[in-house]
KOLLUMSE-569858 format. One line per field, with one value per residue (C-alpha): x, y, z; residue in one letter. Coordinates in pm, whole numbers, plus 50000, padded with zeros to 5 digits. Example, Ala and Ser with C-alpha at 12.3 -4.5 7.8 and 13.67 -1.06 7.14 Angstrom:
BEGIN
X: (51230, 51367)
Y: (49550, 49894)
Z: (50780, 50714)
r: (a, s)
//
This chain:
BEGIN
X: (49967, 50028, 49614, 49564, 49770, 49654, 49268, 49385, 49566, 49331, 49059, 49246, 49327, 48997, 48943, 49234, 49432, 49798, 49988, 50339, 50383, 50300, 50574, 50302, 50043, 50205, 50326, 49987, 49887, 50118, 50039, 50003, 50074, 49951, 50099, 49944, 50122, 49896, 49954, 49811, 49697, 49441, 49376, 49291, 49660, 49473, 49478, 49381, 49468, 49266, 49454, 49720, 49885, 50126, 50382, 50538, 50479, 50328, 49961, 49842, 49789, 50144, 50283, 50041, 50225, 50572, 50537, 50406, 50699, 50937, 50704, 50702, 51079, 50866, 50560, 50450, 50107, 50114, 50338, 50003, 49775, 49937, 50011, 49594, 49543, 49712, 49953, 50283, 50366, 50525, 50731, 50876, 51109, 51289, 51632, 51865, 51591, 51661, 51396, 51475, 51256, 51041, 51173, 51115, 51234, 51415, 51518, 51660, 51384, 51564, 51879, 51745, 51705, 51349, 51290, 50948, 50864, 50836, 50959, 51294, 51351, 51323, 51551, 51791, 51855, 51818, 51436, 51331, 50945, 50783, 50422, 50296, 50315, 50213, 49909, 49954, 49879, 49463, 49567, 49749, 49517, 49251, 49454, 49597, 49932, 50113, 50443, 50599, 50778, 51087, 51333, 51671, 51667, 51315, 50988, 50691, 50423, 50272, 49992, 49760, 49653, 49377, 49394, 49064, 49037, 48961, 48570, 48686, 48920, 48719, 48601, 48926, 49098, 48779, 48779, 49157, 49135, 48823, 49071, 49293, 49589, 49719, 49725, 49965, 50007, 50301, 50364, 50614, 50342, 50317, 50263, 49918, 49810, 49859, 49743, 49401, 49346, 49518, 49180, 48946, 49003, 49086, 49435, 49561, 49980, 50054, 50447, 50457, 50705, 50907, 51136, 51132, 51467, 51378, 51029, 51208, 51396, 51092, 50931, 51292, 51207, 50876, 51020, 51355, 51242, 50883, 50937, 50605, 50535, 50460, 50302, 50345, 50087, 50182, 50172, 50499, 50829, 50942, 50729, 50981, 51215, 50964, 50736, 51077, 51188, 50811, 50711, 50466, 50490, 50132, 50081, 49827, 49816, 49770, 50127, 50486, 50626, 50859, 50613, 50465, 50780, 50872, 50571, 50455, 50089, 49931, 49593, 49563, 49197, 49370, 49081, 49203, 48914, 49093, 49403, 49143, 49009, 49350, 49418, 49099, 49174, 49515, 49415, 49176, 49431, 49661, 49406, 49326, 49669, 49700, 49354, 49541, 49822, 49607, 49359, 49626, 49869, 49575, 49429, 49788, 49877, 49525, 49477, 49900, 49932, 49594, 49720, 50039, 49848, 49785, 49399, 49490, 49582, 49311, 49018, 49138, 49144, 49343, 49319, 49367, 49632, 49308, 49129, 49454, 49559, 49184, 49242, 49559, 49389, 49095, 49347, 49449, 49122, 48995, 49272, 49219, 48816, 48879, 49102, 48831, 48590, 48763, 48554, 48233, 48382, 48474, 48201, 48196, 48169, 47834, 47799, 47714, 48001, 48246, 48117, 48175, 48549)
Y: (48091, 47911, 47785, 48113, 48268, 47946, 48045, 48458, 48401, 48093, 48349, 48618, 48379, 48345, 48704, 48747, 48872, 48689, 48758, 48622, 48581, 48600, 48880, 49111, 49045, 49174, 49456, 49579, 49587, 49883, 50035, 50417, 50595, 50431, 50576, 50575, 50576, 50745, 50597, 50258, 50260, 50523, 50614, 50284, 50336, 50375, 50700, 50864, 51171, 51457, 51711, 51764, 52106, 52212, 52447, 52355, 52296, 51910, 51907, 51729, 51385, 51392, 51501, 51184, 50950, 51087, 51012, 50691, 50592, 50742, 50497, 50220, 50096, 50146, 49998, 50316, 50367, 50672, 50486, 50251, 50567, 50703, 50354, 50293, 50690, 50615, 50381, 50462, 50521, 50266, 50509, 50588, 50358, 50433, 50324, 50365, 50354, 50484, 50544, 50737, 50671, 50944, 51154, 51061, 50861, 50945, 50775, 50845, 50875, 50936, 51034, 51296, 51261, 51286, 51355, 51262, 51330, 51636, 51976, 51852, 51555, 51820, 52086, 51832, 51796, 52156, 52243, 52524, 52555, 52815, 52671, 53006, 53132, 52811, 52809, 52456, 52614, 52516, 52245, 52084, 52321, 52045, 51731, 51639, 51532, 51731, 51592, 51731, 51641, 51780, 51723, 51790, 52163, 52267, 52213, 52034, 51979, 51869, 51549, 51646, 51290, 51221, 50915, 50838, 50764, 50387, 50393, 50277, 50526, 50727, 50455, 50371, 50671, 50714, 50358, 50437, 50761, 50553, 50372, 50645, 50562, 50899, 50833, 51014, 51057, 51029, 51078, 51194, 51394, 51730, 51970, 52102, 51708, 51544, 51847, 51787, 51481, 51475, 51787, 51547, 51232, 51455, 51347, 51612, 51520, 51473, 51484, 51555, 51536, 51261, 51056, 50681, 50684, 50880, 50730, 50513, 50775, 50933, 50653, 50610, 50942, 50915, 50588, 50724, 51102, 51087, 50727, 50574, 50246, 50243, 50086, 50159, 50076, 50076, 49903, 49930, 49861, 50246, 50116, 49837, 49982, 50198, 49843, 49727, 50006, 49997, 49822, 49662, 49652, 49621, 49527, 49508, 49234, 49404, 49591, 49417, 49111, 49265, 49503, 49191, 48998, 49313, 49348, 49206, 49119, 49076, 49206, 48912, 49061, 49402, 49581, 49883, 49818, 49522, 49702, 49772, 49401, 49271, 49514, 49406, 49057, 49087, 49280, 49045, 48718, 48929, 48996, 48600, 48555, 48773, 48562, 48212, 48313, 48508, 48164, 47910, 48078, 48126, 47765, 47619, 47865, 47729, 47335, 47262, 47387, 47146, 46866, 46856, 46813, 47170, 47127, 46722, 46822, 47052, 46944, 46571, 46671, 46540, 46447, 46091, 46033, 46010, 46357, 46520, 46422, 46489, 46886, 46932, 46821, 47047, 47378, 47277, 47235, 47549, 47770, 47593, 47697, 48031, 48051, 47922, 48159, 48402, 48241, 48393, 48721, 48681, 48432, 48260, 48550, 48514, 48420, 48763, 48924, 48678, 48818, 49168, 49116)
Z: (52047, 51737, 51750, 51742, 51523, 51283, 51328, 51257, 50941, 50785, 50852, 50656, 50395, 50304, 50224, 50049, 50244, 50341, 50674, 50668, 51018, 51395, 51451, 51216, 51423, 51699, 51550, 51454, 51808, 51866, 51545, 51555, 51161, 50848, 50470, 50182, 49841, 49606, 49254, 49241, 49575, 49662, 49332, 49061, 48877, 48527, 48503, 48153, 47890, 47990, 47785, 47550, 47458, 47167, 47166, 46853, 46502, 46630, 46682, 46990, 46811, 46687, 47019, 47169, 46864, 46978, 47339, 47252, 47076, 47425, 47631, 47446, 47616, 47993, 48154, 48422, 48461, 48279, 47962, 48002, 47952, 47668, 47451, 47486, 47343, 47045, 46871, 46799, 46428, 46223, 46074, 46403, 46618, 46969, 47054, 47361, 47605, 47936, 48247, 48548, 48858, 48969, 48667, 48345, 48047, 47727, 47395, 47044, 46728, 46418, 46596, 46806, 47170, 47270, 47683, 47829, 48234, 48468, 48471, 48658, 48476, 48125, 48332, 48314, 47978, 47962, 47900, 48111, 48183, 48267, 48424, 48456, 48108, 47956, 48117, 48340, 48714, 48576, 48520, 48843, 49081, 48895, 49053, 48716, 48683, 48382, 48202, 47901, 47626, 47475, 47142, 47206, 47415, 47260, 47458, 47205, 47408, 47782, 47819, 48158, 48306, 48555, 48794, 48990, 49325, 49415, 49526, 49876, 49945, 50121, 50338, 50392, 50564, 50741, 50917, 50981, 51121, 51320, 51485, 51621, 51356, 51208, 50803, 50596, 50239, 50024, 49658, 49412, 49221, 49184, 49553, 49356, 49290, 49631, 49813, 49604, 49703, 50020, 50074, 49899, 50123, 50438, 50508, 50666, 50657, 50321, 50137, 49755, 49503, 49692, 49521, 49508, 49699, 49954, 50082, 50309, 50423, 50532, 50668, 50890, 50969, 51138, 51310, 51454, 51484, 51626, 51750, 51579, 51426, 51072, 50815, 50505, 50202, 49842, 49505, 49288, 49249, 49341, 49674, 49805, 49982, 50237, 50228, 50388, 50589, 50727, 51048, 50852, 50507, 50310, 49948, 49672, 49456, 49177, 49237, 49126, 49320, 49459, 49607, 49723, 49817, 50019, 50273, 50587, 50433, 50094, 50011, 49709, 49634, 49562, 49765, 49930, 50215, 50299, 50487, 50743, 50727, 50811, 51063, 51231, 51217, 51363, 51629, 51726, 51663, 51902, 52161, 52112, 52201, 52508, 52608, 52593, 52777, 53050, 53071, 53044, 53309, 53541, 53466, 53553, 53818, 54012, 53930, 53944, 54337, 54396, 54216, 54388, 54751, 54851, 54965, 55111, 55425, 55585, 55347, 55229, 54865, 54604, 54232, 54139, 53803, 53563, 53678, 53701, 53340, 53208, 53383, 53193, 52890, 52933, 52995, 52612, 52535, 52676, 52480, 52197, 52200, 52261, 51965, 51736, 51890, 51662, 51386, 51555, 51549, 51159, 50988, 50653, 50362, 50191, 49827, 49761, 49956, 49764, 49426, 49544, 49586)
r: (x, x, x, x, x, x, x, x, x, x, x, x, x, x, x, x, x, x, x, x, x, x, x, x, x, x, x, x, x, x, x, x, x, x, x, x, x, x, x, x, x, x, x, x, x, x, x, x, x, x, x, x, x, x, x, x, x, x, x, x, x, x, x, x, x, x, x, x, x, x, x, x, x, x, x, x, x, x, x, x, x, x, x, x, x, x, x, x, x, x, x, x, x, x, x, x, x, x, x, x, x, x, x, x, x, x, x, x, x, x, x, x, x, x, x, x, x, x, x, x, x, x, x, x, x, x, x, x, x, x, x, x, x, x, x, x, x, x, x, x, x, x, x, x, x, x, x, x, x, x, x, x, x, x, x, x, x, x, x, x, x, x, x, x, x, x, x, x, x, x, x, x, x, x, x, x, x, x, x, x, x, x, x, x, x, x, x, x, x, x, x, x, x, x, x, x, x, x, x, x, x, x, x, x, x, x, x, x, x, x, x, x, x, x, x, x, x, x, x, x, x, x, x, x, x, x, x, x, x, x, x, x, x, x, x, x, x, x, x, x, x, x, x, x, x, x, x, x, x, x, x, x, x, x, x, x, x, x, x, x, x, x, x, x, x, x, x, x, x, x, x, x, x, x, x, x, x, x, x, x, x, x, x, x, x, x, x, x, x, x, x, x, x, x, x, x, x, x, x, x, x, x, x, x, x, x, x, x, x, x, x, x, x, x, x, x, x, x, x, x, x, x, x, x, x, x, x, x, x, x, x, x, x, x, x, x, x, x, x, x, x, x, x, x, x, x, x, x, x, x, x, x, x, x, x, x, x)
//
């Protein structure tokens, strides 16, 4: 076991990808529901302005300038999108900072309170939208996600972001759904976003508008209620508690260390192909495993009965000390080969194929 679980996870290592652990390994073997976060993690987590609408006196580069300067105190993906648009004005400054997961984020600008997010994060500081009138529905039916922006109790304006899908997406879910796992998404976007792409990547289970606290309440969920083993794939920091409530817990590199801290395995090159990769390889370091154990209990369970005398008294046969000693080395040899035979089933990456990741 530990040969092999030495071979498995060296062999990972050098594709990037780091299992803490023999207890994952195992784990994977009874595998049966994979989810998906999407932000970061199916899609590339850069996403970028696609529109910008007024419904004030502020044009749309002002509005741009004045969520800049709400952003500034945060570092979400879609503060990230915004702060490249445009620069915030020197003439404007932000004070009292305050973020809400899965919500929003506010602060003062020139002592009024300016409120940046979705339509429940605005409701609560008492913005009512209207998505119908304003003209929005296009908008999210498109698979953009829409947040608005609001002075005091007065709506200004709404920014429409689009975040593309990683190129190996696709491949992804397909290779998953390959293997008989059932792959689920979940998001806190909009119902009208995640059912887009959920449609465009064919997942057919999909949960939107879930909060950060209450992903690994689903996930405990789908492990207590429909009694399945889960593993859970995601990015950021709103991601840690389901990457812990998970069976397995699987994170990008290129999400926050506690993301990373969190789960079960690493993918270091930050290659969403690579959750397949490392469920192949500990599959096979599990099978491996099962191998050893099979071989070395039948090895033992055969040569110990003959070396204790068994076959001496009908057919004269016995082992001398030497033989017998050079048999018990060989059953450590022979485990120990079949563990490395894991390297024929996984060979060296290519030059190319190390530029690619």
């Amino acid at each position: 076991t530990p040969t092999a679980l030495l071979v498995g996870t060296s062999l990972a290592a050098e594709r990037g990808i780091l299992i803490k652990g023999g207890d994952v390994l195992e784990t994977v073997s009874q595998l049966q529901t994979v989810v998906f976060d999407k932000t970061g993690t199916l899609s590339q987590g850069h996403p970028e302005i696609t529109d910008c609408l007024s419904f004030s006196i502020l044009n749309s580069l002002e509005i741009q300038q004045l969520a800049a300067v709400v952003e500034s105190g945060t570092n979400h993906p879609l503060a990230q999108a915004i702060l490249d648009a445009v620069t915030p004005p020197t003439n404007l400054t932000g004070e009292d900072f305050q973020t809400v997961a899965g919500l929003g984020v506010s602060a003062r600008v020139q002592g009024s309170k300016i409120v940046l997010g979705n339509r429940q994060w605005l409701a609560q500081n008492g913005i009512k939208i209207d998505e119908t009138i304003l003209g929005i529905q296009e908008l999210l039916q498109a698979g953009k996600t829409v947040i608005y922006l609001g002075m005091e109790e007065q709506l200004l304006g709404a920014i429409a972001f689009q975040d593309r899908l990683r190129p190996d997406a696709q491949t992804t879910v397909n290779q998953l759904q390959k293997l008989g796992l059932e792959v689920i998404l979940l998001s806190g976007d909009r119902q009208e976003v995640v059912t887009a792409i959920a449609n465009s990547l064919g997942i057919s289970q999909f949960y939107a508008e879930v909060a950060p606290t209450e992903k690994s309440a689903l996930i405990a969920d789908l492990q207590t209620k429909e009694g399945k083993i889960v593993a859970m794939v995601g990015d950021g920091i709103n991601d840690a508690p389901a990457l812990g409530q998970a069976n397995i817990g699987i994170a990008l590199a290129g999400g926050t260390e506690v993301a990373m801290e969190t789960a079960g395995i690493v993918l270091i090159s930050d290659r969403l192909e690579d959750v397949v990769q490392s469920l192949h390889l500990s599959l096979a370091t599990w099978q491996k495993i099962r191998q050893n154990l099979f071989w070395a209990l039948g090895y033992n369970t055969f040569a110990i009965p003959i070396a204790g005398g068994l076959l001496l008294p009908r057919w004269g046969l016995a082992f001398s000390p030497a033989l017998a000693a050079a048999l018990m080395a060989f059953s450590s040899v022979m485990v120990v080969s079949n563990s490395l035979l894991l390297r024929r089933q996984f060979p060296p990456l290519t030059s190319t194929q190390e530029e690619n990741r």
